[in-house]
C-alpha positions in Angstrom: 0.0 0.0 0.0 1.4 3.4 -1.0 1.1 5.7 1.9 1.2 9.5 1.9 4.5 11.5 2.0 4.1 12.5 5.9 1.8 12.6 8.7 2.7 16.5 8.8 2.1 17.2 5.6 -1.5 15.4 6.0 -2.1 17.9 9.0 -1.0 20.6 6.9 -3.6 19.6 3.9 -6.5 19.4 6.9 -5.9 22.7 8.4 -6.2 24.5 5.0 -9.5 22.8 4.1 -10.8 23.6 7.7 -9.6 27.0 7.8 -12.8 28.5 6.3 -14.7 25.9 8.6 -12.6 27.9 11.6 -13.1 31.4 11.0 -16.8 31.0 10.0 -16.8 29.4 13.9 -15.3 32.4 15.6 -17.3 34.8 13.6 -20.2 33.2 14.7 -19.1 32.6 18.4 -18.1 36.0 18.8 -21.2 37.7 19.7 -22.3 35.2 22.5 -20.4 34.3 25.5 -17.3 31.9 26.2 -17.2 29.5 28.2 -15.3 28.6 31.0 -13.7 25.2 31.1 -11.9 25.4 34.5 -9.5 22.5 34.2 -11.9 20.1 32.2 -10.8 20.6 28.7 -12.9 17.9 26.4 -14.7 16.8 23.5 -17.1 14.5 22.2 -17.5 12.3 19.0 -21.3 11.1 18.4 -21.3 7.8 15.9 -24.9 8.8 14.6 -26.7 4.9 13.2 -27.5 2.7 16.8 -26.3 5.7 19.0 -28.4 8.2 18.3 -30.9 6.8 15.3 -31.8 3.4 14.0 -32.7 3.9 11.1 -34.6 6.9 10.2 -36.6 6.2 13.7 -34.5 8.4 16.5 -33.7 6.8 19.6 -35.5 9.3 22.5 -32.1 9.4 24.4 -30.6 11.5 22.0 -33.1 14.2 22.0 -33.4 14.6 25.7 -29.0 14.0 25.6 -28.4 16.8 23.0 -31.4 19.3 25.5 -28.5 19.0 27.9 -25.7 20.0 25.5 -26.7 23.5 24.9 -27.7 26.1 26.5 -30.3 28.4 26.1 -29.4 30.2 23.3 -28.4 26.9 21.6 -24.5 27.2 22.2 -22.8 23.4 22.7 -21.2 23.2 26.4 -18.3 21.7 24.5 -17.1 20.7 21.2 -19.2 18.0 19.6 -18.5 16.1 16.3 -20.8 13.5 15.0 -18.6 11.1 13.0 -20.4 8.4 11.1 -19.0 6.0 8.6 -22.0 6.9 6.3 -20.9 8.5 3.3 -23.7 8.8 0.7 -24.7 11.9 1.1 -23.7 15.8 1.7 -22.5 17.3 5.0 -25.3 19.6 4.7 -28.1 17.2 4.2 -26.9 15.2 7.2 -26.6 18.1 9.8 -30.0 19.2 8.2 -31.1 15.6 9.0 -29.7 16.1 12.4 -30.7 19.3 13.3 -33.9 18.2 12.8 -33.7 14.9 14.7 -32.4 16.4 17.8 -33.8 20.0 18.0 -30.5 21.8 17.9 -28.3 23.4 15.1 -25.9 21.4 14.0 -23.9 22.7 11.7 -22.0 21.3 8.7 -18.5 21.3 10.4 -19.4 19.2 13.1 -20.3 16.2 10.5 -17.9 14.0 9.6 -18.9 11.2 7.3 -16.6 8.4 6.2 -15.3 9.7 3.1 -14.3 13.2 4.7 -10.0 12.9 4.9 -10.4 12.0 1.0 -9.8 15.9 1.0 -6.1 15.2 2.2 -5.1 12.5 -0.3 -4.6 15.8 -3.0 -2.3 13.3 -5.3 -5.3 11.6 -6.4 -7.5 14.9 -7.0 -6.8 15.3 -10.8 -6.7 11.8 -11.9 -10.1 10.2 -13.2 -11.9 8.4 -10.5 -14.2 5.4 -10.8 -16.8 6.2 -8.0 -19.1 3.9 -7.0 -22.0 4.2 -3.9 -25.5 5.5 -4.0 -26.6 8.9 -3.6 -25.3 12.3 -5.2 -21.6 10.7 -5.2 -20.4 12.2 -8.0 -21.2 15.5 -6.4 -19.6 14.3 -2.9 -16.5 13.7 -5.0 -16.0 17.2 -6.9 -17.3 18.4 -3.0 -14.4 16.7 -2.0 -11.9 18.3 -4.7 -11.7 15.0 -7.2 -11.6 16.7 -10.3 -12.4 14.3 -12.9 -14.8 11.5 -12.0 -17.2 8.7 -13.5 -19.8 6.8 -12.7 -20.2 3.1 -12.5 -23.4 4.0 -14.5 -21.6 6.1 -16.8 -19.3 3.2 -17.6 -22.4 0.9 -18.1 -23.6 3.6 -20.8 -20.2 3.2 -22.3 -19.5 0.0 -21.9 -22.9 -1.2 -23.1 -22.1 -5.2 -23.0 -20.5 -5.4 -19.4 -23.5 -5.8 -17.5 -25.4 -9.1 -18.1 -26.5 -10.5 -15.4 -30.0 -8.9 -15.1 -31.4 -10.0 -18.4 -34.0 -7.5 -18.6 -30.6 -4.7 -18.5 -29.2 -6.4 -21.7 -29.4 -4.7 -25.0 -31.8 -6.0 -27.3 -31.6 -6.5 -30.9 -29.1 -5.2 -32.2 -26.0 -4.1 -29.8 -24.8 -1.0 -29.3 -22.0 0.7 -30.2 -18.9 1.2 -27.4 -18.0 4.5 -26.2 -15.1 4.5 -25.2 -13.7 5.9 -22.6 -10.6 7.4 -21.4 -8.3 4.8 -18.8 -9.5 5.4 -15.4 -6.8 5.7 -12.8 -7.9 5.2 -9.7 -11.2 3.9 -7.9 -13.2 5.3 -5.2 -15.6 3.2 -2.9 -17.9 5.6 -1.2 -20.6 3.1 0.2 -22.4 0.0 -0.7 -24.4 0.5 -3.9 -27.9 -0.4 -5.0 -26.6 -3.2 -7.6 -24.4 -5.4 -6.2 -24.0 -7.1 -9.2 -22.8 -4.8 -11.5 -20.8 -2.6 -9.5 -19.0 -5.8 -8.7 -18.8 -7.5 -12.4 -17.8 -3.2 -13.5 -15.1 -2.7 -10.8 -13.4 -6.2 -11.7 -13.3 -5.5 -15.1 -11.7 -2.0 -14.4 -8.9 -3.8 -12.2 -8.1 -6.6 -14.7 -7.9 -4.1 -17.8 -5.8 -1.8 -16.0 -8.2 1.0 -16.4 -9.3 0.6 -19.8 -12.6 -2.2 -20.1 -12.2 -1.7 -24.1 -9.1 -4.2 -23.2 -8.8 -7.7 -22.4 -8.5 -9.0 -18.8 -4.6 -9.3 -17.5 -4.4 -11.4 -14.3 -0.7 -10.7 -14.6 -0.6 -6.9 -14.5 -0.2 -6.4 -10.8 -0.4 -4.8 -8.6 -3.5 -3.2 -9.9 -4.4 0.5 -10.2 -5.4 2.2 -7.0 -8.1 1.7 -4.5 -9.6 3.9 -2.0 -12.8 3.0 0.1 -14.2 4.3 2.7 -16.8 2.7 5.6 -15.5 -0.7 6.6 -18.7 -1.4 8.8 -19.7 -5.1 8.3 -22.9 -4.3 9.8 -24.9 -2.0 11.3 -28.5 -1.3 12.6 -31.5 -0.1 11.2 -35.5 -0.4 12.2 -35.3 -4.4 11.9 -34.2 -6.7 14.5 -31.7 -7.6 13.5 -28.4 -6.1 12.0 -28.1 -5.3 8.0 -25.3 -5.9 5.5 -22.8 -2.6 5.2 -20.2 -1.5 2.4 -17.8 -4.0 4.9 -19.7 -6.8 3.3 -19.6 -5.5 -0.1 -15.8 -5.2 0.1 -15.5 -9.1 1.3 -17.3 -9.6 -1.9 -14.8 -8.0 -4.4 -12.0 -9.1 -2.7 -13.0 -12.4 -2.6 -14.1 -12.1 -6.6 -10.5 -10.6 -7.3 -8.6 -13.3 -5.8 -11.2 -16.0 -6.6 -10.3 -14.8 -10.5 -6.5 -13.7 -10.2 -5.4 -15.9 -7.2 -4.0 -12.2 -5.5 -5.2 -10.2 -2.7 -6.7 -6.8 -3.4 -4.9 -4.2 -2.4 -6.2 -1.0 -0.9 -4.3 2.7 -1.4 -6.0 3.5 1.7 -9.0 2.6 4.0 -10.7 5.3 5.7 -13.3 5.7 8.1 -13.7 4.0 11.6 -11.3 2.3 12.7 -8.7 4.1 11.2 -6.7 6.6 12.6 -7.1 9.1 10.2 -11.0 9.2 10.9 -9.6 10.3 14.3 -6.9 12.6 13.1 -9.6 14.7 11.4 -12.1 14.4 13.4 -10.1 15.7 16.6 -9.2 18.7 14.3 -12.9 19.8 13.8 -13.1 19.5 17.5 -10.0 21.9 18.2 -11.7 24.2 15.4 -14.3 24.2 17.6 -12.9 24.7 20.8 -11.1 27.8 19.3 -15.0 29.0 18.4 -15.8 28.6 22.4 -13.1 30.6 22.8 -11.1 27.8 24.8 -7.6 28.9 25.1 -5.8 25.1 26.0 -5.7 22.0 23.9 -8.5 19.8 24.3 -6.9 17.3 26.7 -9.4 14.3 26.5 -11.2 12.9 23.7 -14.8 10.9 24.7 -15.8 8.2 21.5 -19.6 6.9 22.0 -20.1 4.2 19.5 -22.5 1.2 19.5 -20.5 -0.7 16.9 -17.3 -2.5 19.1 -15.4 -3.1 15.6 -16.0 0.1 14.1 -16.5 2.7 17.4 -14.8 0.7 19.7 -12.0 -0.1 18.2 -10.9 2.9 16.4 -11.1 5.0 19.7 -9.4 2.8 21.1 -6.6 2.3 18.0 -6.6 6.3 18.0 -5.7 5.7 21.9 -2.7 3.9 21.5 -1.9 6.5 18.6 -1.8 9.2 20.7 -0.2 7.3 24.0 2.8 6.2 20.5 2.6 10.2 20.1 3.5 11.2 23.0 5.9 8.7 24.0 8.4 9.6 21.0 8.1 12.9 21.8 9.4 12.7 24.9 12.0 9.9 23.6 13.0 12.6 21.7 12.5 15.4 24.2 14.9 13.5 26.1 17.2 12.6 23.6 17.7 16.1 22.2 18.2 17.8 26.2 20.4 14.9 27.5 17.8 13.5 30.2 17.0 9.9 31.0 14.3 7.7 29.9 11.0 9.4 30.2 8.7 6.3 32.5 5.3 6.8 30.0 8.1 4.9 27.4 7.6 1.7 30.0 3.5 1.9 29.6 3.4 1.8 25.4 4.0 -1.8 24.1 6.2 -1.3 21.4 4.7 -4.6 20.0 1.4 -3.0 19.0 2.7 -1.2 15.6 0.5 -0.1 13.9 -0.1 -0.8 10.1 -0.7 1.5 7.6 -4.1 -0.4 7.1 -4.8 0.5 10.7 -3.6 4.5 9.9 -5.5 4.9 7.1 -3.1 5.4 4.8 -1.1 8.1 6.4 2.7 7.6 6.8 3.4 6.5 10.8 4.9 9.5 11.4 4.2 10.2 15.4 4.5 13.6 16.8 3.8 15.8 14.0 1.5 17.5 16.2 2.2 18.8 19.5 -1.1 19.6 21.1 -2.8 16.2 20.4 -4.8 15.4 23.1 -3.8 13.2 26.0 -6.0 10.4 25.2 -9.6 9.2 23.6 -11.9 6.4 25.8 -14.2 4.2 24.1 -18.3 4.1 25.8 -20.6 1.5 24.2 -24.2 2.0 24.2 -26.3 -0.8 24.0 -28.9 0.9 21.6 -27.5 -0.5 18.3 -25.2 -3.3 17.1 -24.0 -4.6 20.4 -26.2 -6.2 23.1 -24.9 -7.0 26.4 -26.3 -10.5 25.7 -23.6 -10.9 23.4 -20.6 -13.6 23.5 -17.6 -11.4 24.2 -14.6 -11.6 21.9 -11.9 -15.0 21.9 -8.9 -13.9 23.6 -6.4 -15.7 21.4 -5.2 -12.8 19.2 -4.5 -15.5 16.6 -7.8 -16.3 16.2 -10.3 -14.9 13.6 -13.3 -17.3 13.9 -14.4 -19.1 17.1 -17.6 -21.2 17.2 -18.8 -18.0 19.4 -17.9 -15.6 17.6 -16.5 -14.4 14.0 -14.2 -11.3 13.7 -15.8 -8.7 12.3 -13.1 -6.2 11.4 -11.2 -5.7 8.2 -9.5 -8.0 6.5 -6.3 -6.0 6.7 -7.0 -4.7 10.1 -5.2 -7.3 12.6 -7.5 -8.7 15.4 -6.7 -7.4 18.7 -9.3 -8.4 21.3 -8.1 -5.8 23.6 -9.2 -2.9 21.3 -12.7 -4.1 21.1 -13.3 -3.6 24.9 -14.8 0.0 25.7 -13.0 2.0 28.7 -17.0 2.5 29.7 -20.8 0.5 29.0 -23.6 2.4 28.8 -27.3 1.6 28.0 -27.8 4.6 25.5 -26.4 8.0 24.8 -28.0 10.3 27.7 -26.2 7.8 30.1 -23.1 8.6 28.1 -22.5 12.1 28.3 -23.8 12.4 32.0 -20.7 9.9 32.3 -18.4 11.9 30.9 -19.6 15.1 32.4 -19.2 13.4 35.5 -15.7 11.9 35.0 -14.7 15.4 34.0 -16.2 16.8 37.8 -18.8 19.2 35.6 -22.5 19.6 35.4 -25.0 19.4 32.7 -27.4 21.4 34.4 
């Protein structure tokens, strides 16, 4: 997996797109009053699907939560992002779609969907893009700074024989002419699509024909050109009982029709969303932006992750966790190192065996330290309102396992299993039990 230059220069790319985002914050925040944060300095990230909705049905903890959260003139006690590994749809139409929900502005800068650091990975903006998901996604990726993009659809229009399988979608009579198109270089997996079938049967051939469909398949040319896709979730929860299928299951499905054709794996130019640490890494920026708004003057010290998902929210908060406790650690390594000092203890608290991949980072280089006023930590609280059940088998300790006759791991593919990660600092029954948690770990009030 190719992995971007620096972690630095990824920080760098995130502060320019949020830099608007900031100053449209502390315009607005300027007429209304700051507030004082004492020696509690914190944040929270909201998953939105089993935490605070199922489906399009909201869960009633979340309205009478989010009553708590602001204050009479509508001003958030303290920075709030609702990160999601959704992704077919606009910023605006989901904080439209929250606002609503919760009966509270939310704005567009506190939503963070899955495909959102796709505005840092700038080497990939002016090359043409396969996208494929559901929704306005060929507006998401010009939104997001892609430059020149395609459809799976448009390549079905092009490409006119491709798609069989549904025999009423055939051509009849006569067949039509090919397009033609030019080679795409890179594709983009927003979100599981509407046809399985032939976003599956399109994005193979794109892989095996290096771009170009007019041309025969090519096992042999690999590696293949780039992949990107965003939302891992295997699951998650709606209005039924029971859990549905998410874009996780539709990427088991072309990896296993890639190497059930070519004998390789597939290989991914980067995985974003939760778990990955560049999820995190962006979504801890909108909440300094934020914080900057309130008119805080100190680094947000502690990050709070509420998540009903344990392989998705769990997991990356917990992932980011040891990210951050790797962060500081080689700072002071080098703290030390550079003023002559001994060995710094936290050194003797990070297990140097946990490295993380670049799977596991998203993409980004593992570049610790680029920052210096990450926050101190991120705990995991799991709410029983969605995916997860406290009836549940918990996970196998044997780190070597992947499928147990009680459970199956449901993380990535290229994501290692690490029981550990799935177990939340806090359990909760829903959301409003959450934040009076955290407001009460942090010795303040709601009221």
């Amino acid at each position: 997996m190719q992995r971007i230059s620096s972690l630095k220069t990824g920080w760098q790319l995130l502060k320019s797109c949020c830099e608007g985002a900031a100053k449209q914050v502390k315009t607005s925040s300027s007429a209304s009053r700051n507030y004082s944060h004492g020696s509690s300095s914190f944040g929270l990230l909201f998953d939105i699907d089993g935490v605070l909705v199922r489906g399009r049905t909201p869960i009633p903890a979340a309205k009478e939560c989010f009553r708590d959260l602001v204050d009479r003139n509508g001003k958030y006690r303290v920075p709030v992002v609702f990160v999601t590994n959704a992704g077919n749809c606009m910023r605006q139409t989901k904080a439209e779609h929250l606002s609503d929900m919760l009966d509270v502005e939310v704005s567009p800068d506190q939503v963070m969907l899955s495909h959102s650091p796709l505005r840092m990975f700038t080497q990939f903006h002016k090359m043409r893009v396969l996208v494929s998901g559901q929704g306005p996604i060929e507006e998401v990726a010009h939104n997001l700074g892609f430059q020149d993009v395609i459809t799976i659809d448009t390549l079905r229009d092009a490409y006119p024989l491709l798609d069989v399988v549904d025999h009423n979608r055939r051509p009849k009579d006569s067949i039509p002419p090919t397009k033609g198109l030019r080679p795409i270089d890179a594709v983009i997996l927003f979100g599981e699509p509407i046809r399985w079938e032939t976003n599956l049967q399109l994005i193979v051939d794109v892989l095996l024909t290096n771009g170009n469909p007019d041309n025969t398949w090519n096992s042999m040319q690999y590696p293949h050109i780039p992949v990107l896709a965003c939302n891992m979730d295997l699951l998650w929860m709606a209005e039924a009982k029971n859990p549905r299928f998410g874009h996780g299951m539709f990427l088991v499905s072309l990896e296993s029709l890639y190497k059930k054709v070519t004998g390789y794996d597939l290989k991914y130019e980067a995985l974003i969303g939760k778990p990955s640490v560049v999820t995190y890494n962006y979504a801890e920026l909108l909440i300094r932006q934020q914080a900057e708004g309130l008119g805080w003057t100190t680094p947000v010290k502690r990050l709070y992750a509420i998540g009903d998902n344990p392989m998705a929210d769990i997991y990356g908060a917990n992932l980011y966790n040891h990210y951050l406790q790797t962060s500081r650690r080689t700072r002071a390594q080098m703290q030390a190192k550079s003023g002559g000092g001994g060995a710094d203890p936290l050194a003797e608290t990070v297990d140097d065996s946990r490295k993380m991949t670049s799977a596991e980072l998203g993409g980004a280089c593992s570049a610790y330290g680029a920052e210096e006023d990450l926050p101190e930590g991120c705990s995991s609280i799991l709410v029983c309102t969605g995916v997860y059940s406290r009836d549940q088998q918990e996970l196998p300790s044997d780190r070597a396992a992947t499928v147990t006759e009680q459970r199956i791991f449901h993380g990535h593919r290229d994501f290692r299993f690490d029981p550990s990660l799935t177990q939340p600092s806090f359990i909760v029954q829903d959301v409003k039990e959450a934040v009076e948690l955290v407001f009460q770990q942090e010795g303040c009030s709601l009221k």
